[in-house]
N, C-alpha and C positions, 0 to 999 in steps of 0.2 A: 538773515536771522538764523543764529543757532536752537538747533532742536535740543533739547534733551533728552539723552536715550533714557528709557524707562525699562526698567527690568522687574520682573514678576514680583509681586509681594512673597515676601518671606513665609513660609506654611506655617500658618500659626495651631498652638496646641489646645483646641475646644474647650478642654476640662482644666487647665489653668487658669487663673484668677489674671484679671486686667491688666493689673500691675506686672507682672511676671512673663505675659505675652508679651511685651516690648522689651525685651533686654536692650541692652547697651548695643550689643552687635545690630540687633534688629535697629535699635533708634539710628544709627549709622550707618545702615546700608539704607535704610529710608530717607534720612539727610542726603545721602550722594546721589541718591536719583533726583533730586532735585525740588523733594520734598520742603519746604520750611516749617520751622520751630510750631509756628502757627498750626499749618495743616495737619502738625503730628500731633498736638494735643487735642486738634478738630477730634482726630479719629479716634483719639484714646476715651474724649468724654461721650463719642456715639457707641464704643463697643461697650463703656458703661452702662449707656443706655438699654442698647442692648441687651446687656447680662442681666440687667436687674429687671427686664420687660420678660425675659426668660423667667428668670426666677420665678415670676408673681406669674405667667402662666402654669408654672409647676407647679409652685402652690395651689392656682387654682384645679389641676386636673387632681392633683391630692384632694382637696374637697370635694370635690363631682364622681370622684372613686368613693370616697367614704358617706357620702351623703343617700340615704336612703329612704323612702316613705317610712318605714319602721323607724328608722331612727328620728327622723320628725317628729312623730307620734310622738316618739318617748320625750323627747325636749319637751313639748307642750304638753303632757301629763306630768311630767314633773316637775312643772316650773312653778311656782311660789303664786303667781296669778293665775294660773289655774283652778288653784286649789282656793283662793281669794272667791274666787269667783262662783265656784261651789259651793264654798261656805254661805256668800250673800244667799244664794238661789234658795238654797236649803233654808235660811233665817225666813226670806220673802215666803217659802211656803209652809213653813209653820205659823206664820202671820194666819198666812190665807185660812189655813186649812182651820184656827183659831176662830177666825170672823163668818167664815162657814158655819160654823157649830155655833158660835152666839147667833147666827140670824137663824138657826133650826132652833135652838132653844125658844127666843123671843115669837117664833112665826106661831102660826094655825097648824094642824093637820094635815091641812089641805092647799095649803100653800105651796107652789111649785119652786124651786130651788133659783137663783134669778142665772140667767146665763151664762154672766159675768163669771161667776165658779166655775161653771162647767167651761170656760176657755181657759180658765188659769188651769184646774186639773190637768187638761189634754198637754200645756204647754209642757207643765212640770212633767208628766209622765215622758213627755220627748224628748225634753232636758238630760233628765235621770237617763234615760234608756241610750241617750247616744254618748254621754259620759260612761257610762257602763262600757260599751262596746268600746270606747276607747281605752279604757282602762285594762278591758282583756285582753284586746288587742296585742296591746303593750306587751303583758307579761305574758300572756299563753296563758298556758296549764298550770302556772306559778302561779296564777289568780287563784284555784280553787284549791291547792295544795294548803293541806292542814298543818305541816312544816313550818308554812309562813307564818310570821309573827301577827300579820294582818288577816288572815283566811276566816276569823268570826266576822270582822269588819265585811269582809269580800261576801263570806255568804250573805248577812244581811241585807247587803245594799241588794243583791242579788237576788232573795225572796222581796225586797220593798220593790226591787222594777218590777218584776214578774206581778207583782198582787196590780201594779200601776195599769200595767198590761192590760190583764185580765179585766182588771175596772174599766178601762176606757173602751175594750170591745166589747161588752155587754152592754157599755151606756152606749153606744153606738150599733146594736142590734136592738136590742129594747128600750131605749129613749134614756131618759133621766130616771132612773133608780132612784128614792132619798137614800141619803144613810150612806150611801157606795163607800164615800172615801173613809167611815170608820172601820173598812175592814182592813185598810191599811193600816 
């Protein structure tokens, strides 16, 4: 049986495009080694493979270079459901804070507040309070800047956490306060 002598593959140029790493010369010193038609377009659709397996890891380390906790943050504070969701939160406790005040109107005196309220307050205060901090987060010191077009916005939400604060550790030092949440 005849061997085939095999001679070194051709040094191909890394930063060339697929097509252009087999030249004609290449395709023919590959054929004479005893390469077939077959086995050469084997290796042409692996180093595609190849390329494109590369590519999409480059792409990927470009995302894991640019992807940051910060920048998370900012996607999910500016994202359209976000702010969906804010808005609900906000409607759900003007509801509350609504049927609060009808059942202080309709009660006694002496009537104590029914608990039910006093879980919704705490929640919405934590609500509020960790939306806040995401939102500072976000922008920094561009939060309390009077520059921004938003800065009355920013302060307000900022005095309403704060008062929420305040409310919820004094109901939680001195029991149920009536009245607490009209000083929001």
């Amino acid at each position: 049986s005849s061997q085939v002598e095999r001679r070194p593959r051709p040094k191909l140029d890394p930063t060339a495009s697929c097509t252009s790493r087999f030249s004609m010369a290449a395709k023919q010193e590959i054929l004479q080694t005893g390469l077939s038609a077959a086995s050469l377009s084997q290796q042409e659709s692996e180093l595609q493979r190849f390329e494109m397996s590369e590519e999409l890891d480059s792409e990927m380390d470009d995302y894991r270079s640019s992807w940051s906790p910060h920048a998370f943050l900012k996607q999910i504070v500016g994202h359209k459901v976000f702010e969906f969701v804010v808005i609900a939160v906000i409607c759900c406790n003007v509801v509350t804070i609504g049927l609060q005040a009808d059942w202080s109107v309709k009660s006694t005196g002496d009537a104590t507040i029914p608990r039910i309220y006093s879980h919704f307050d705490l929640a919405y205060a934590v609500f509020f309070t960790v939306e806040w901090l995401l939102r500072v987060s976000v922008e920094g010191m561009a939060f309390f800047l009077w520059a921004k077009p938003s800065w009355t916005k920013n302060m307000f939400d900022t005095f309403i956490v704060f008062s929420s604060i305040v409310e919820e550790s004094v109901k939680f030092v001195l029991g149920d306060v009536p009245n607490m949440s009209s000083m929001r």
